[in-house]
N, C-alpha and C positions, 0 to 999 in steps of 0.2 A: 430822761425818758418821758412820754409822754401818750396820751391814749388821741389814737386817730379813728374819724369813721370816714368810710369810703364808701363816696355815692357805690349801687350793685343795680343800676338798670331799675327795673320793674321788684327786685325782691329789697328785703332790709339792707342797709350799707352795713357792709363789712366793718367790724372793730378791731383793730388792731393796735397793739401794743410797739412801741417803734424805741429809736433813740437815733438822735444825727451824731454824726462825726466825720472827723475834717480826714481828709487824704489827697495827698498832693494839692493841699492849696485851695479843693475844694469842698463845701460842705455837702454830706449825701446823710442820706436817711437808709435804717434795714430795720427789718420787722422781727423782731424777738417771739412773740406771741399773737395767737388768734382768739380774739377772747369775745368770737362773735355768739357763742352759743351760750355764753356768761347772763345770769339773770344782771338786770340792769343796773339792781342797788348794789349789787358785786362789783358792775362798769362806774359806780359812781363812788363806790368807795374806795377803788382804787385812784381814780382821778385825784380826789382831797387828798390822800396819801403821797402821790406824786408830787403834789404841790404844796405840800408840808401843810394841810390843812388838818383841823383834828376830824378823828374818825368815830362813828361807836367802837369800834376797840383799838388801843392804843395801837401805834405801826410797831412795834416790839412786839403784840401779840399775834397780830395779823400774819408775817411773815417771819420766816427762818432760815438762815441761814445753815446748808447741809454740808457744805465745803466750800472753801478758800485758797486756790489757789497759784501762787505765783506765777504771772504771766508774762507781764512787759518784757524782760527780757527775753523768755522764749518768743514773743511774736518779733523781736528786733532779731534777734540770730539767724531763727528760721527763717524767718521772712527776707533778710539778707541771702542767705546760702541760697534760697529758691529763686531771688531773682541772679543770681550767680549763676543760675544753673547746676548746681551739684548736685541734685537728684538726677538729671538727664546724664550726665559726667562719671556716674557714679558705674551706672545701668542704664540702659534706653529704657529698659521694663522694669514698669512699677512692681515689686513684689514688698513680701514683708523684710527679706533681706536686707534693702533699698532701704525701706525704714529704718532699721534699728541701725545703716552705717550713717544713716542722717540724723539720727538721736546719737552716737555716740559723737558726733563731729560739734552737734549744736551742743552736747551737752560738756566737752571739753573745752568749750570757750566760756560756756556759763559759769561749770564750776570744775576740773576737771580732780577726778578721784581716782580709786580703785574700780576695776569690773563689777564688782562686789558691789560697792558704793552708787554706782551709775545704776544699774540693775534696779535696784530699791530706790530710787527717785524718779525711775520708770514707772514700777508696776503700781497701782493703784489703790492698794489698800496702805502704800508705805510713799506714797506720791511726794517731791518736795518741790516740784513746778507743775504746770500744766502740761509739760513736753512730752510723756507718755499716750496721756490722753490725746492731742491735739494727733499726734501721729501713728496713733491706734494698735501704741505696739507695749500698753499698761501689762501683760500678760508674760511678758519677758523676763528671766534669769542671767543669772550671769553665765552659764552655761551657752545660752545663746548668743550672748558677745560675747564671749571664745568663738563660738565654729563660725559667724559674721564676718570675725578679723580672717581667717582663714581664705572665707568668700571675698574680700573685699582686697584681700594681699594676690589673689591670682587675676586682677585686674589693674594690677598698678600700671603695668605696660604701658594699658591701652589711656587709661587716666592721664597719665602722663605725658603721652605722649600728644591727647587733647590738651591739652594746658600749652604743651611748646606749639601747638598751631596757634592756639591763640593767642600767646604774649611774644613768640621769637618767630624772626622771620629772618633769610638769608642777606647776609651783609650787616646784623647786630653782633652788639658785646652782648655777652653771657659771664654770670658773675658765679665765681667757684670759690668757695672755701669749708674746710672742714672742722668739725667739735667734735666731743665724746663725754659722753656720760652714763656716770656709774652705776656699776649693778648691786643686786642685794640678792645675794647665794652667790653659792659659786658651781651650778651644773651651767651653766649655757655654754654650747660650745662654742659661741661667738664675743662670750670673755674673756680676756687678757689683759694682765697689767702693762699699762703703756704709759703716757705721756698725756695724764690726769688737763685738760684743758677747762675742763668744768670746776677745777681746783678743788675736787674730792681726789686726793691721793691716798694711794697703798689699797684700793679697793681694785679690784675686776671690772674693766669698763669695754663699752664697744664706741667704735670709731663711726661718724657720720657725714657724708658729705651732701652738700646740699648747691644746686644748681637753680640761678636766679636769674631775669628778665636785667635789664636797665633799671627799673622802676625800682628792683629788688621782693619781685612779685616771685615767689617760690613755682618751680615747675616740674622739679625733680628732687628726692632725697635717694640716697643708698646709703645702707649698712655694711660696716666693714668688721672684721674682727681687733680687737681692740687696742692690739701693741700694730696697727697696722701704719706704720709710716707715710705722713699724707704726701708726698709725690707718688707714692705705689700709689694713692685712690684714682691718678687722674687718667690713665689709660682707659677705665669705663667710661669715664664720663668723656671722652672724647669717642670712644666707641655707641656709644647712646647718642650724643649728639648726628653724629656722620649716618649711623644707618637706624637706628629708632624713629629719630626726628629728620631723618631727611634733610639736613641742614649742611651743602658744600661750604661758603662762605659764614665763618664764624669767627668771631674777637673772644677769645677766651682772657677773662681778668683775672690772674691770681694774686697772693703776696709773695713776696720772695722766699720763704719757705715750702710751697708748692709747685708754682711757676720754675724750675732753677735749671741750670743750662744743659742738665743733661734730661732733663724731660724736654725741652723745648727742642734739641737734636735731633732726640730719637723718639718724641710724639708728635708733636705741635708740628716741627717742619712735614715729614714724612705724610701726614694726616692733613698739612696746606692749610693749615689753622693759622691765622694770628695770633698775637697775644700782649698783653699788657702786662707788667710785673713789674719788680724794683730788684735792684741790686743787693745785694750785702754789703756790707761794714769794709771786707777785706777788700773787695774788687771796687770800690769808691776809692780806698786809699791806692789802690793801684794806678785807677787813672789819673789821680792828685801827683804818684812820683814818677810819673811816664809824663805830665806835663799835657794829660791830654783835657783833662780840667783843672784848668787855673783858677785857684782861691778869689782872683782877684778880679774876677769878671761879675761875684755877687757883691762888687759895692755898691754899682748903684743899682741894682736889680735882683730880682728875689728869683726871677727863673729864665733859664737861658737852653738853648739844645748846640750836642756837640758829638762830634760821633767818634767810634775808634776801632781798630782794624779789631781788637779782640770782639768785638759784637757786631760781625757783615751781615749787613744787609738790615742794621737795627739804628734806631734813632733812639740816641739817649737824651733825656727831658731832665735837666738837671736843677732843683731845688734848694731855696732856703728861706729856710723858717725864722725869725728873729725867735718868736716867742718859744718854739720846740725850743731853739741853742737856748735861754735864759733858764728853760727849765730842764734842761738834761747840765748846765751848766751848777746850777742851784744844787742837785739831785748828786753829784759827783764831789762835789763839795761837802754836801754830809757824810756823803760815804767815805770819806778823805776822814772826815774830824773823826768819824764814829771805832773806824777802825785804828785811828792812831791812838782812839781815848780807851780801849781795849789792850793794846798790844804792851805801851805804857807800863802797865802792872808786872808785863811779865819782863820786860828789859830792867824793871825794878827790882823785881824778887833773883834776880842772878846776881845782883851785888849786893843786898841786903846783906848785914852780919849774921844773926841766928838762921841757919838751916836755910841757906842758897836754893835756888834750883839750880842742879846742874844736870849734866847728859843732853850730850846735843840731840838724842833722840827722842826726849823729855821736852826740850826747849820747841823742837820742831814742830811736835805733835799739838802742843796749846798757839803755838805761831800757827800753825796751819788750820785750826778749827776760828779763829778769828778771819784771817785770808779770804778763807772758801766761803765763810759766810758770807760776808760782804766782796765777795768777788776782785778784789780788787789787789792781786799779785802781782799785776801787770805796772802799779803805779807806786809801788813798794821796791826798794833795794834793802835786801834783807843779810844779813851776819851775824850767822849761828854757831858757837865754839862749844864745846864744853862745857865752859864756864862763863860765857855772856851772849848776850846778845842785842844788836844795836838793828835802829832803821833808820830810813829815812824817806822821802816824796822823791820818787823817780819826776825830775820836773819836764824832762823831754821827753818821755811815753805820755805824761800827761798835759803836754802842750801840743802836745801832734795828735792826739784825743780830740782838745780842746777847739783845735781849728776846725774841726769834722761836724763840730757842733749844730746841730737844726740842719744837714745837709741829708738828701738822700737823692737820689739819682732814678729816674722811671724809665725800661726799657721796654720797645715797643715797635713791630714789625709794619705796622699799619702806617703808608707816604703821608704825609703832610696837608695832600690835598683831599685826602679822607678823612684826618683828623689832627687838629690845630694843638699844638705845645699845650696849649690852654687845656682844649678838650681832652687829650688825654692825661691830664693831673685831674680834672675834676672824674671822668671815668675811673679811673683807678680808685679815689675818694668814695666810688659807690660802694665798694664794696663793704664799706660801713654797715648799708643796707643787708649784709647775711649776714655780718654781726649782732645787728638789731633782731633778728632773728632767732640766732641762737643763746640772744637774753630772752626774747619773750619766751622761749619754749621750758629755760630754766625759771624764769618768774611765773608769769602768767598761765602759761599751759602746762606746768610741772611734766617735764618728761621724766625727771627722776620721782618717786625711786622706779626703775623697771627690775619687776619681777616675776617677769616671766622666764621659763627656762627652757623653750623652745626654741630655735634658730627663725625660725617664721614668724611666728607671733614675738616675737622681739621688732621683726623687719615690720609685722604691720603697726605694731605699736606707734612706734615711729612715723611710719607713713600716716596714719591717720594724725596725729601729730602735727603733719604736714598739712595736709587739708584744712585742719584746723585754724592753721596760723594762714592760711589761704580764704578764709574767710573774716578775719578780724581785721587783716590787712584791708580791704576794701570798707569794712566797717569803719576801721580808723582814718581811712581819706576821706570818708562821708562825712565823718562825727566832728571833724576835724576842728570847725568853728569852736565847739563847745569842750573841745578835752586841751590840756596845758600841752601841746602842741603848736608847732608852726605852720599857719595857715596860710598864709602870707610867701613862699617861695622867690618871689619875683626880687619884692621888696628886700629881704636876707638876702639872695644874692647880690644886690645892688649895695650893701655896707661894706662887702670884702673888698679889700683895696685890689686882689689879685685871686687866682687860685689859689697859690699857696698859702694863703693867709687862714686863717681859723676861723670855721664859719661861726656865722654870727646869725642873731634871733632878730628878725624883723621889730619895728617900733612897739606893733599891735601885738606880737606877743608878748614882749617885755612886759604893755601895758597890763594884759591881760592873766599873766602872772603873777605879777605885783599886787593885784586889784581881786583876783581869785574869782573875778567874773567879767562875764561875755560883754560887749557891747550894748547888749538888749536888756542887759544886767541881771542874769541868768547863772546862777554860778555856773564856774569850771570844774572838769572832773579829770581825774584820772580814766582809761579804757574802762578799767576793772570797778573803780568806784558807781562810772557812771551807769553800770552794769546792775550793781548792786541797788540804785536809785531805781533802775526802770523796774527790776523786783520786785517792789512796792505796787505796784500794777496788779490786780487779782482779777483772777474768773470766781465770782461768788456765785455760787450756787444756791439761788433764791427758790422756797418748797412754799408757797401762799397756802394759807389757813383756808379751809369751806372747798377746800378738794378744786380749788386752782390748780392750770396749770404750772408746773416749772418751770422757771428759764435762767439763762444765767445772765450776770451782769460786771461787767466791769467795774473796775473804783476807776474814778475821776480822775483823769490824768492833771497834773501839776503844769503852770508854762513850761518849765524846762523839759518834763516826759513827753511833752507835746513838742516844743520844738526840736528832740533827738527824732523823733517819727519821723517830724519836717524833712529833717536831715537824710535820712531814710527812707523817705518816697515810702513808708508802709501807714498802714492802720494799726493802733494799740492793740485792736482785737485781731488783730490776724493770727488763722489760725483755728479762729473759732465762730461754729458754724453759725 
């Protein structure tokens, strides 16, 4: 900061109170205060002050500090989301509704809590950032994000369906897969015990599915009820696709538990949809004894395409992995030792002298709670009497396993001259990217616990959720240089011997990993860490002694808070006036 006087024509020059700071690259100046009507030993004592000069009264006594509050990060979020546009995305008109679904989106990336919780880091006597303040909406309860979420859920449509105009356009893939996660109560009517994917079992959970770009940039989520079987999700999402988004020509990517062939008959054909997906286990070994892929066509070559009258009009993209086969090879093997070191005991205790086991109903029952554990009946020859029981390693279920090893198969409607054997194994691989999602919404964005018990506000919960992860997303391919991330895309794809091969981290991240900082020698952060750094950032709320006036002042950004801004195309202060 520093005190300016500005020529004023024929009258006294204007005094003013100023400070520079850099934004995109260049240095500007704004005026904090007018401190023209200031008696002049007041203009000079603040001067020495500024310049760490001593004063008649110490600088601890002169000014005061009335509030402190965290900012950096709210100016990096918000200031993110608004050049996103989701204030215009949200509502065309500004109102205070507007506000508080843009405080709860920025403040679900910051820190995400309870209603309750977010509420009082709003309002302003219980403030724990500046995000209340900056967006004028310090006066709000939790009450009011209730009925917001309400307002903000009878707009998903149209949200949405702005999102698919600007990330999908006719003739892309669109990337489909679904999660669930659990409840806490048990009234919502859209709980049901299902098929725990968040791996919270024996709880109430609801089912989600979520619709992705290429990019794996979020466009759409829906809620399902919770024992809802994900090939039942994908008739909406083909129905939202065709007449929400107006979208004729579309590549739908699923995994093979979504994608499976009687969705693809009776949606995907019927609906003139493409689709990318992969086979199952069973229908791989079918075309192995029908002879329509030959084992021996991946010796020298890791990927091959071949087709077969059971999938017309489809090309199949056939795969292999060395390192998956080493490691499903490895994995099979323990489970081999684990349950032979198991079973052991109990073919011992049937010929033991003192108090046998016997009852082949008895023998069954501890045989079969080892079996099911480790899964593995299939590679077992079992013989249970009465009075003993022997096994042994079925060696032909488990060498006909064995060959299948690191293979999988990718089926896919879309000709050859629209997409290359290659391209469609790395497309398929995107789908990683709604994977990646449905970890950050369990890490970063906490979507559990949800405890709301309304069918709507459950759906907006979520959805807001979504938005959320629709701004960090863009946040994280800015920040990208500076978080333990790969920056570098070109370079990582250029290490893979192939598609099917395991991707791999560019040099610069390795290095940058290793090293735990930047090039510019800046440490690296994690999203959320470096979240936490830019926090450090305050709006101080300076009160001057002698009936000055207020103004606020930033803390001093650090190199690294200033190069995430860089990164950012924002100012530390944004946000504030």
């Amino acid at each position: 900061m520093y005190v300016a006087r500005i020529p004023n024509r024929g009258s006294p020059p204007a005094i003013l109170l100023r400070e520079s700071y850099r934004e995109g690259g260049k240095v500007k100046n704004r005026t904090l205060a007018n401190l023209s009507r200031w008696p002049e030993h007041k203009v000079e004592k603040l001067q020495r002050a500024l310049k760490g000069q001593p004063t008649a009264l110490e600088l601890s006594e002169a000014f005061e500090i009335t509030r402190s509050l965290p900012h950096g990060h709210v100016a990096a979020v918000l200031g993110s989301a608004q050049r996103l546009g989701m204030q215009e995305l949200i509502d065309a008109e500004p109102s205070r509704n507007r506000d508080l679904v843009t405080a709860m989106l920025v403040a679900q990336v910051i820190a995400p809590d309870s209603k309750l919780a977010t509420a009082r880091g709003l309002r302003a006597e219980t403030a724990t950032s500046s995000l209340g303040q900056v967006l004028g909406v310090t006066g709000c309860d939790e009450d009011d994000l209730y009925a917001v979420m309400d307002w903000v859920l009878a707009r998903q449509d149209a949200i949405e369906a702005a999102l698919a105009a600007r990330h999908l356009v006719n003739g892309t893939l669109v990337l489909y897969d679904v999660s669930s996660a659990a409840f806490e109560g048990r009234t919502c009517p859209l709980g049901a015990i299902g098929h725990a994917k968040d791996g919270v079992k024996g709880r109430l959970q609801i089912v989600y599915g979520l619709l992705c770009s290429p990019a794996g940039i979020p466009v759409a989520i829906e809620v399902f009820e919770g024992n809802t079987a994900d090939p039942k999700t994908l008739a909406a999402q083909i129905a939202k696709i065709k007449n929400r988004f107006g979208l004729s020509r579309v590549c739908l990517v699923g995994d093979r538990g979504m994608l499976t062939n009687a969705r693809i008959n009776d949606e995907c054909r019927p609906a003139q949809l493409d689709w990318i997906s992969a086979l199952r286990a069973p229908q791989i070994k079918a075309l192995v004894e029908t002879d329509a892929l030959q084992l021996s066509l991946f010796d020298e070559q890791d990927l091959v395409e071949i087709s077969s009258p059971e999938f017309p009009g489809e090309r199949l993209v056939c795969c292999h992995n060395p390192v998956l086969a080493e490691e499903r090879a490895r994995k099979r093997g323990e489970l081999l030792a684990a349950t032979e070191k198991e079973l052991a005991p109990i073919a011992a205790a049937t010929g033991r002298d003192k108090r046998p086991l016997r009852g082949q109903d008895k023998i069954a029952l501890r045989v079969g709670k080892v079996i099911n554990h480790y899964n593995m009946a299939k590679h077992f020859t079992l013989e249970i009497t009465d009075e003993s029981f022997t096994f042994t390693r079925n060696t032909e279920a488990i060498a006909a396993e064995a060959a299948l090893d690191g293979i999988y198969v990718l089926r896919t409607s879309l000709p050859t001259d629209t997409l290359t054997e290659s391209e469609v194994v790395a497309r398929y691989k995107n789908l990683a990217d709604v994977e990646r999602f449905f970890r950050t919404l369990n890490t970063e964005l906490d979507i559990r616990p949800i405890r709301h018990r309304l069918a709507d506000r459950v759906r907006a919960h979520v959805f807001l959720r979504m938005l959320s992860y629709y701004i960090s997303w863009h946040m994280k391919a800015a920040l990208a240089p500076i978080l333990f991330v790969d920056n570098d895309k070109p370079a990582a794809a250029a290490k893979r011997a192939n598609p099917v091969a395991a991707a791999q981290r560019s040099d610069a991240a390795l290095k940058k990993a290793a090293r735990k900082r930047t090039t510019d020698n800046t440490p690296v952060h994690s999203f959320t860490s470096l979240l936490a750094d830019l926090a450090t950032l305050c709006a101080n709320q300076i009160q001057p002694n002698d009936d000055m006036p207020a103004f606020t002042m930033t803390t001093c950004p650090t190199p690294l808070q200033r190069r995430a801004f860089e990164l950012l195309d924002l100012s530390h202060r944004h946000g504030l006036a």
